[in-house]
N, C-alpha and C positions, 0 to 999 in steps of 0.2 A: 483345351481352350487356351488360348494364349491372353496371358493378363497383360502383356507388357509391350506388345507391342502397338446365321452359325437364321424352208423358205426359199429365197433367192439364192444361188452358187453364187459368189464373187470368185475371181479367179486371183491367186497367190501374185498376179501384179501389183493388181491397185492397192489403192491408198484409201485415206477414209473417205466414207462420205462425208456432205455439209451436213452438219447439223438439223438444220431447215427440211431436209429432204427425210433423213433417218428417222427424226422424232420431233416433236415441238418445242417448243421454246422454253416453257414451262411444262411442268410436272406436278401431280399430285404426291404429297410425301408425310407420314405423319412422322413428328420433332418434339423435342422440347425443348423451352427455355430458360427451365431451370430442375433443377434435382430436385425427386421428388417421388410422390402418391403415381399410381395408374393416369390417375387424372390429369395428370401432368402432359401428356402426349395427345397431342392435339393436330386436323389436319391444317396444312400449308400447302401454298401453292409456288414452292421454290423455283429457281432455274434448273433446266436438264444440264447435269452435266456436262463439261468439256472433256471432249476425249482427247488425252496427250499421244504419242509415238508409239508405246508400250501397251497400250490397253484398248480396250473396247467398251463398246456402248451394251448392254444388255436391258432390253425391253422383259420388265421381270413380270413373271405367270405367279410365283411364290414364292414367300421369303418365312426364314423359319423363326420361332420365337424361343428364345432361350433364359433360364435362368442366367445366365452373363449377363443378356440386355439387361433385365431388371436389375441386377446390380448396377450397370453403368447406367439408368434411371436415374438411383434414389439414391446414386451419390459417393456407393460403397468403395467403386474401384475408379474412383475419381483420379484421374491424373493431375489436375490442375493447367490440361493445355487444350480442353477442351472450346469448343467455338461455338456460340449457342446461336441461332440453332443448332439443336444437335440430330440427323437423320437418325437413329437407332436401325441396328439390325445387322450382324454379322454374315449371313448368307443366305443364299435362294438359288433360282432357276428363270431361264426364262429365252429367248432368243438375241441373238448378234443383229444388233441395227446398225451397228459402225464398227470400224477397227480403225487403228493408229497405223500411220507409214510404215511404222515396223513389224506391224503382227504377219504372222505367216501362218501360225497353228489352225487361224480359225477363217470363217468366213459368213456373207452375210448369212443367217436362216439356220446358223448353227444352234441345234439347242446344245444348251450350255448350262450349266452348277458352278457357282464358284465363292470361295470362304478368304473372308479378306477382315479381318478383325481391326478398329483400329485403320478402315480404309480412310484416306485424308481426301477423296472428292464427297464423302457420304456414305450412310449402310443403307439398308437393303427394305427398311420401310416406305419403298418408293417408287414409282411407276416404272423409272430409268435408275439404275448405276452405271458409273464409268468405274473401271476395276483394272489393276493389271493382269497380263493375260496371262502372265506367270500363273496364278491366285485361281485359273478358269483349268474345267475339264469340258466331255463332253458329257452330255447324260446319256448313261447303261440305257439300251432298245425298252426292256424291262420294264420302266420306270414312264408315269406321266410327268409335267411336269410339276405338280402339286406334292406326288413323292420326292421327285427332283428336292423340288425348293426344301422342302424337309432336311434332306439329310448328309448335306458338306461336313459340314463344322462334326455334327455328331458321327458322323461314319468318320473324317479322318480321328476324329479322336476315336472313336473305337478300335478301329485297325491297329491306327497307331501305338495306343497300349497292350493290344495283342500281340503286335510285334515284341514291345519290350519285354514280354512275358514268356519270349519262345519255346513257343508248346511243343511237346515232341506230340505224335499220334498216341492216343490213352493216358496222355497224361490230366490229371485230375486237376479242375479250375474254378475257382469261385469267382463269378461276377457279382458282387456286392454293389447293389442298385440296378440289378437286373430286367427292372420293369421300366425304368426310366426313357429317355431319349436315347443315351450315349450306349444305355443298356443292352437295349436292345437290340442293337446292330452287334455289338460285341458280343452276344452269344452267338450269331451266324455266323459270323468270322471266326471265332471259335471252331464251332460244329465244323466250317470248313476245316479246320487243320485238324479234324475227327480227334478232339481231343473231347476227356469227359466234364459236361458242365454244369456244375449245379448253382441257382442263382436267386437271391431273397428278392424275397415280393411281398406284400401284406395283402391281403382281400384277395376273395376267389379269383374277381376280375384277371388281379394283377396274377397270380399262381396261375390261372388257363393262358394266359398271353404270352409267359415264358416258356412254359413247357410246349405251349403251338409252337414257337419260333427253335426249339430243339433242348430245350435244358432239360437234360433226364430229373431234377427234383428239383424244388421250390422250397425255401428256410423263410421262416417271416422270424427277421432278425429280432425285432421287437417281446417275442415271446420268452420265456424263462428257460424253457428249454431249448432254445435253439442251438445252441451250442454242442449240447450231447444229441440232437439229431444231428447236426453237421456230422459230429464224430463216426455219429453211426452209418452215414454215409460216405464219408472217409476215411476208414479206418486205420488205414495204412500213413493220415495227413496228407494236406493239399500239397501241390506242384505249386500254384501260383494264384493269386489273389489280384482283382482288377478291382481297385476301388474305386466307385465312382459315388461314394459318401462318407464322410465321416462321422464320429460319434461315439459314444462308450460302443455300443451296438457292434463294432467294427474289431475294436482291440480284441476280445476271447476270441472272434476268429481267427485273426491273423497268427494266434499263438499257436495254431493249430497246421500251420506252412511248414514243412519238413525243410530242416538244414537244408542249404543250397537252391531252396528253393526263391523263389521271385515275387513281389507285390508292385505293381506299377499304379499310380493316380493321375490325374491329368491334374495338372497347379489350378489351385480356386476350389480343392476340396478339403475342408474344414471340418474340423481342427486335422492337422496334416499325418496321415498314419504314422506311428511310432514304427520301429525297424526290430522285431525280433530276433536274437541270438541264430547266427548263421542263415541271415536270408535277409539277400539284397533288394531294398526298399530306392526306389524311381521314381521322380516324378518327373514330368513334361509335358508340354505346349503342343499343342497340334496344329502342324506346321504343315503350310500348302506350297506347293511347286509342282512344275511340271510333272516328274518323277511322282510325286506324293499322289498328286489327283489321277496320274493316267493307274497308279496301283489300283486306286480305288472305285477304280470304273472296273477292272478286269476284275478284283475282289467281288465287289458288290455282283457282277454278272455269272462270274464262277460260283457265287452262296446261292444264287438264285436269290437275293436281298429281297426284303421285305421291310416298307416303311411304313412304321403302325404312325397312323395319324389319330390322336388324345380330341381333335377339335380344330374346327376351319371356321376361320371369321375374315369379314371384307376388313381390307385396307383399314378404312375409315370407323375400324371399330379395335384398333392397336389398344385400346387403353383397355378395354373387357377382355382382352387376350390375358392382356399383361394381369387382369386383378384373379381371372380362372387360372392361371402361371401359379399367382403367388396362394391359394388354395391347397394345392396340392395335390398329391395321388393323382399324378397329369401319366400317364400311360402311354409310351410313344413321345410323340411331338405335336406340338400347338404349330399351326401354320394361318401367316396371311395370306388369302385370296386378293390376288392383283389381277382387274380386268382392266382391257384395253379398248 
């Protein structure tokens, strides 16, 4: 995740539609107006965005719920250039109602995914976003849109730390937070590069849903012995480490990465892994562009992807998402239902 900066053919002549024609005037959107509680996010009846040169209108099906939003809620990863309202919501799915003078990639009735962090027309808690098209893919056959809307922000950050971690075939890999959002996709990405993967989960729940998705073993990091199972599962010491948590819980593993080997984290994971004696420690932003999302369309179709969905709530219920978010042991992704 990036902290800093989740139908009809038209033909490659035209230009956008009017507004008025694509979508309404207004839109349903849940906001807040100030940092805070769940309770905080509340619905509104904003203007549909304007769609500039670069970007497109997306009539959204799903928009996914993330630990980030709730930090940029309640205040955590406040920039101080924020404009209240604030729409919440990093990425989703959903169809092309408009494109800008200059889009080519896309056209109307295109379904579409796209992870735009930090987007400056509004996120994605909302009927309509305008987004640039850079920031858009299309959505894998595979996939409805309610999976769609799931899994941008958490698939490119998955891939994207699989990449950092460049697995040979058999080489041995710990996803640390392997039942999660980001988790999850990152052991099929994994399993793609038929690399070996074992991954901590706590509750049966969580231990049957990685090993269904391909992780030969399941560590519940939290236990006294995990450590000397890991081992005994490794014996030989890990290849590489995908941290997607931090914690005491984290460090005895990471001691356990053979020289040369690799640990990658996506920034916003806390406290930020320590870098053991001959093994290079990564972090990074998941970061969308053309190149980035069309990887993650042929990835995601090549794994034969799977988007475990944790819980589906309407629009109009953003703030019971957000307070089951901050609960925990969320399995997959929390996803908003956006009907039209």
């Amino acid at each position: 995740m990036d902290r800093t900066s989740k139908g009809v053919a038209m033909t490659a002549t035209r230009t956008a539609v009017s507004p008025t024609s694509a979508a309404p005037t207004t839109m349903q959107a849940e906001a807040i107006d100030r940092f805070g509680p769940p309770s905080v996010l509340t619905l509104r009846r904003p203007p549909v965005p304007k769609v500039g040169p670069s970007e497109i209108l997306i009539a959204l099906h799903a928009a996914g719920v993330g630990i980030w939003d709730a930090r940029i809620r309640d205040g955590t990863w406040a920039t101080g250039n924020e404009r209240f309202p604030l729409v919440l919501g990093v990425d989703g799915a959903g169809i092309v109602v408009e494109r800008g003078a200059r889009v080519r990639r896309f056209h109307i009735g295109d379904r579409v995914w796209a992870y735009a962090y930090g987007n400056p027309k509004g996120g994605f808690y909302a009927e309509y976003v305008a987004v640039k098209a850079d920031h858009v893919g299309r959505v894998p056959q595979r996939l409805d849109l309610r999976e769609a809307g799931a899994a941008p922000c958490t698939g490119l950050t998955a891939l994207q730390g699989i990449n950092h971690l460049r697995l040979d075939e058999g080489a041995t890999v710990l996803i640390f937070g392997g039942s999660g959002a980001v988790g999850t996709l990152a052991i099929q990405f994994a399993r793609q590069r038929q690399a070996r993967v074992l991954a901590t989960a706590s509750g049966q729940d969580a231990v049957d849903l990685v090993l269904e998705l391909g992780a030969e073993a399941a560590i519940d990091a939290r236990r006294d012995d995990a450590v000397e199972r890991l081992r005994s599962l490794a014996p030989n010491g890990l290849d590489a480490v995908l941290a997607l948590v931090g914690g005491d819980a984290l460090e005895p593993c990471l001691a356990l990465v053979r020289r040369g080997g690799r640990v990658a984290y996506p920034n916003g994971v806390e406290p930020e892994p320590q870098s053991p004696r001959g093994v290079r420690v990564i972090a990074y932003d998941a970061m969308a562009d053309p190149r980035r999302v069309a990887e993650l369309e042929r990835a995601a179709e090549e794994a034969q992807f799977r988007v475990p969905i944790a819980g589906v709530y309407p629009l109009s219920q953003a703030a019971q998402a957000h307070a089951r978010l901050e609960q925990g042991h969320v399995l997959g992704r929390i996803v908003l239902q956006i009907d039209h």
